[in-house]
MIFI-599964 format. One record per residue: x, y, z of N, C-alpha, C in turn; residue in one letter. Coordinates in Angstrom, 1 decimal. Layout:
BEGIN
((X, Y, Z), (X, Y, Z), (X, Y, Z), 'A')
...
This chain:
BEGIN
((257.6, 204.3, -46.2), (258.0, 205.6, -46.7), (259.6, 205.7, -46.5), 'X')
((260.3, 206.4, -47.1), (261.5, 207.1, -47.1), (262.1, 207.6, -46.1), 'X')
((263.2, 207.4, -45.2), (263.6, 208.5, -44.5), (263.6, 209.6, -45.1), 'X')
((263.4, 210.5, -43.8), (263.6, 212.2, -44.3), (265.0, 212.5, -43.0), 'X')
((266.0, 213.2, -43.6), (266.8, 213.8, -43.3), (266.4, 215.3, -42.7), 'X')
((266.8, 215.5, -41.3), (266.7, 217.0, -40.5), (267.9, 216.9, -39.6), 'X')
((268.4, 218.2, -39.5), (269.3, 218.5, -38.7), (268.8, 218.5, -37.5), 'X')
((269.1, 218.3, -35.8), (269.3, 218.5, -34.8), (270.8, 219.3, -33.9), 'X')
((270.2, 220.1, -33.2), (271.4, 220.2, -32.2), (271.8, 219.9, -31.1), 'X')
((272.8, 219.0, -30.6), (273.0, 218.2, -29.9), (274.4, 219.1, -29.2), 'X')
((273.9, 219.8, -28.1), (274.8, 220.7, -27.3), (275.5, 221.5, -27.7), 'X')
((274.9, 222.2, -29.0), (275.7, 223.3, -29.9), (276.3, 222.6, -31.2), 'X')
((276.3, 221.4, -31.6), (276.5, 220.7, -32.6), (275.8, 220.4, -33.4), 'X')
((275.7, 220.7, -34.3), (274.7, 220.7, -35.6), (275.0, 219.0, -36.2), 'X')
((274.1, 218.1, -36.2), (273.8, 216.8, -36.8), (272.4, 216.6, -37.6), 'X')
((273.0, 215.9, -38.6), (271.5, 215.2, -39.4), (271.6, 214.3, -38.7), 'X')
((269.7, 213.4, -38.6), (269.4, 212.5, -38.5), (268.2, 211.8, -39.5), 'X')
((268.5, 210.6, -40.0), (267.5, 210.4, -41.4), (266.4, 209.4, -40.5), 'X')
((265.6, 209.9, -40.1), (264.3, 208.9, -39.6), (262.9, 208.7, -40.4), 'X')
((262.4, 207.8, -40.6), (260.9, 207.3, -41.4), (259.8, 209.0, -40.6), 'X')
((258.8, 209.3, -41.7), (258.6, 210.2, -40.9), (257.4, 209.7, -40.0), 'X')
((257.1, 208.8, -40.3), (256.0, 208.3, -38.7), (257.2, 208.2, -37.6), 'X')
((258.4, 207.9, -37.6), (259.4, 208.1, -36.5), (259.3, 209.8, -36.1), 'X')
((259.5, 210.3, -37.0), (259.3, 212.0, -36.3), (258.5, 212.3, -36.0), 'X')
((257.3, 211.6, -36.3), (255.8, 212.3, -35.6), (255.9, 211.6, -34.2), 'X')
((256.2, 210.7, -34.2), (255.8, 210.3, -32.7), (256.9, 210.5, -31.7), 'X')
((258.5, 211.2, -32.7), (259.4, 211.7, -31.5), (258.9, 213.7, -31.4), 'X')
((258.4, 214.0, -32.5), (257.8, 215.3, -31.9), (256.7, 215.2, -30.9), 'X')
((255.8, 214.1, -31.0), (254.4, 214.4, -30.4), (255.0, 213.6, -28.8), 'X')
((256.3, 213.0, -28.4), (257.0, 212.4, -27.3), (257.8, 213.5, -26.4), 'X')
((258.3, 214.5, -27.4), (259.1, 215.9, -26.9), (258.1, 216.6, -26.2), 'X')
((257.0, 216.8, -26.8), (256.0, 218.2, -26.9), (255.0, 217.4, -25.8), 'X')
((255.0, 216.1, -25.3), (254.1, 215.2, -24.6), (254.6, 215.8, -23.1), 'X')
((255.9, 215.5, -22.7), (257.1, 215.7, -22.2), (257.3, 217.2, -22.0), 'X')
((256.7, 218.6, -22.6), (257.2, 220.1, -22.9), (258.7, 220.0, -22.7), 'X')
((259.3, 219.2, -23.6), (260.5, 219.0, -24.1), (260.9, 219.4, -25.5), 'X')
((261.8, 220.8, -25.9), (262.4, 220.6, -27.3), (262.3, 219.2, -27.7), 'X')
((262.6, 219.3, -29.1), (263.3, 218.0, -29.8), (264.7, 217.8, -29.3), 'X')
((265.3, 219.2, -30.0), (267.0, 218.9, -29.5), (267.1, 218.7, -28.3), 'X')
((266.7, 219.3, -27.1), (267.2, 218.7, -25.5), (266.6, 217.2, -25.6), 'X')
((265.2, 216.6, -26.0), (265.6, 215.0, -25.9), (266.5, 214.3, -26.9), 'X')
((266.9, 214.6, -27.9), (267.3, 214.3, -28.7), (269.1, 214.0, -28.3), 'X')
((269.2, 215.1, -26.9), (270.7, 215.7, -26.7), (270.9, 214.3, -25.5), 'X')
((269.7, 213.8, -24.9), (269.4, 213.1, -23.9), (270.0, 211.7, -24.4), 'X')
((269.1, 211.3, -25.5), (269.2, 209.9, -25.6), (270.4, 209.8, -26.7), 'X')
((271.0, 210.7, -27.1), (272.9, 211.1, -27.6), (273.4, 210.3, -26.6), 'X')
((273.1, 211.4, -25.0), (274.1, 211.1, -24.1), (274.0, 209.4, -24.1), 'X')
((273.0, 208.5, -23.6), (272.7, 208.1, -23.2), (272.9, 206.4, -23.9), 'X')
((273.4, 206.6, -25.2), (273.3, 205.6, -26.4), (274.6, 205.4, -26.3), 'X')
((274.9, 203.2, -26.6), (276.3, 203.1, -26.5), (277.1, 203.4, -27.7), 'X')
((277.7, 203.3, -28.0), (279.0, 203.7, -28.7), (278.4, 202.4, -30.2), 'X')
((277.6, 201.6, -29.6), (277.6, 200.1, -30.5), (276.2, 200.8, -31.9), 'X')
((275.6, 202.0, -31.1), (274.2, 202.3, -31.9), (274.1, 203.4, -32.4), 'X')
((273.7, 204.0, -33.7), (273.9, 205.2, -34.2), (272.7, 206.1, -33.6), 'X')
((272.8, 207.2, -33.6), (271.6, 207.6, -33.0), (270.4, 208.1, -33.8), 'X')
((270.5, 207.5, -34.7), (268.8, 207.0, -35.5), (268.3, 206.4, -34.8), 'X')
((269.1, 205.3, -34.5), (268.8, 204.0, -34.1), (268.1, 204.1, -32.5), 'X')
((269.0, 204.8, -31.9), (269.1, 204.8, -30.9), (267.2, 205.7, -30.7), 'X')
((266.8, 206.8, -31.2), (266.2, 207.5, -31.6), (264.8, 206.6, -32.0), 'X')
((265.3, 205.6, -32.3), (263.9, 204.6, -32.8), (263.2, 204.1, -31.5), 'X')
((264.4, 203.4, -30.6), (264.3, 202.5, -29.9), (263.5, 203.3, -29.1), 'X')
((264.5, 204.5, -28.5), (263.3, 205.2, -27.4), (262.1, 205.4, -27.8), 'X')
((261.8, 206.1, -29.0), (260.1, 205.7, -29.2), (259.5, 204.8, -28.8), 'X')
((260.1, 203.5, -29.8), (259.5, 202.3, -29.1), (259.4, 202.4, -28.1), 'X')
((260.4, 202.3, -26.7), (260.2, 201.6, -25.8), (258.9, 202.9, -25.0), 'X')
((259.1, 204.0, -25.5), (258.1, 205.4, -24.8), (256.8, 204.9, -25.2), 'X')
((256.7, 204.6, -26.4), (255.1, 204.0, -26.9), (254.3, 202.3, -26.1), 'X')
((255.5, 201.9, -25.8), (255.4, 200.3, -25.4), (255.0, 200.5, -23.8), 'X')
((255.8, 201.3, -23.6), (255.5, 201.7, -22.0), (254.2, 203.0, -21.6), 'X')
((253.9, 203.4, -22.8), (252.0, 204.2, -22.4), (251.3, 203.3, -22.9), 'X')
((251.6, 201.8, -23.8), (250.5, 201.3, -24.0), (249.9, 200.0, -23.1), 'X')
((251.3, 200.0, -21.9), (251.5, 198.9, -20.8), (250.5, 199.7, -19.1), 'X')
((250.4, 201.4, -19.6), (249.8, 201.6, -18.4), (248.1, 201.5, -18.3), 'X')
């Protein structure tokens, strides 16, 4: 499938981010898993991403590694 384009807010900053939408189901159902907004995790792994990774990208990874690490316990 296509990315789909959605705005987030990342500390009062309005940004798109274009992710596959099985990427957004499993970063909403990782927020809401969490009783975490989107935007506050979203504002998390911003902070948290080096300068080298866009924060799509960055935004992938943590799924992965969030899905890799409930399916290791």
């Amino acid at each position: 499938m296509r990315p789909e384009k959605h705005s987030l807010t990342l500390r009062g900053h309005r940004t798109s981010v274009s992710l596959e939408p099985e990427f957004w189901r499993a970063f909403r159902a990782l927020a809401a898993a969490e009783g975490r907004g989107l935007n506050e995790l979203a504002a998390e792994i911003d902070e948290a991403r080096g300068a080298d990774r866009g924060l799509a990208s960055a935004i992938r990874v943590h799924v992965l590694e969030r899905l890799t690490a409930r399916m290791a316990d």
